[in-house]
Residue, then its C-alpha position, 0 to 999 in steps of 0.5 A: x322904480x327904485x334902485x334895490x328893484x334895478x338891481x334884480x334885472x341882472x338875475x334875468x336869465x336872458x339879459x342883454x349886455x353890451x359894451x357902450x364904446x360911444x359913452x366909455x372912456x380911457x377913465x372909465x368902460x360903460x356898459x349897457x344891459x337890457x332885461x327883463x324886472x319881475x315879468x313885467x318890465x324891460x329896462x335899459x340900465x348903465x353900469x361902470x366897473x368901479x376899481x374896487x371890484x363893485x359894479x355902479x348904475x349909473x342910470x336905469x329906465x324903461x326899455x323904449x319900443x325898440x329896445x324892447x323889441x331887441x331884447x324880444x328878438x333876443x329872447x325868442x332866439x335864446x328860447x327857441x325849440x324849448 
């Protein structure tokens, strides 16, 4: 997997992102973001805010079983009676 493909799970219209308080830290506010790369993948990507308005991935990697299936779990709800 290369970086220029991680950046596209962030155009999942059903991404997941949460704020990752057990890896942040007064210096710097971690994030995790779950979703899904071409209809065939789910990643669990890091990202930090840098100060000059960028995002950074810090680390990206395959969704684990349960992650995915939180992420399913989410998807089904948000599309749910379309």
């Amino acid at each position: 997997m290369y970086l220029s493909e991680v950046v596209d799970v962030f155009d999942d219209p059903h991404l997941m992102e949460f704020y990752d308080k057990a890896h942040s830290s007064l210096d710097e506010d971690r994030y995790i973001s779950l979703g899904r790369l071409r209809d065939t993948v789910i990643l669990f990507v890091v990202t930090t805010d840098k100060a000059d308005g960028n995002t950074q991935i810090i680390t990206a990697r395959k969704a684990t079983p349960k992650e995915q299936e939180i992420y399913y779990a989410h998807y089904k709800e948000e599309t749910r009676g379309n």
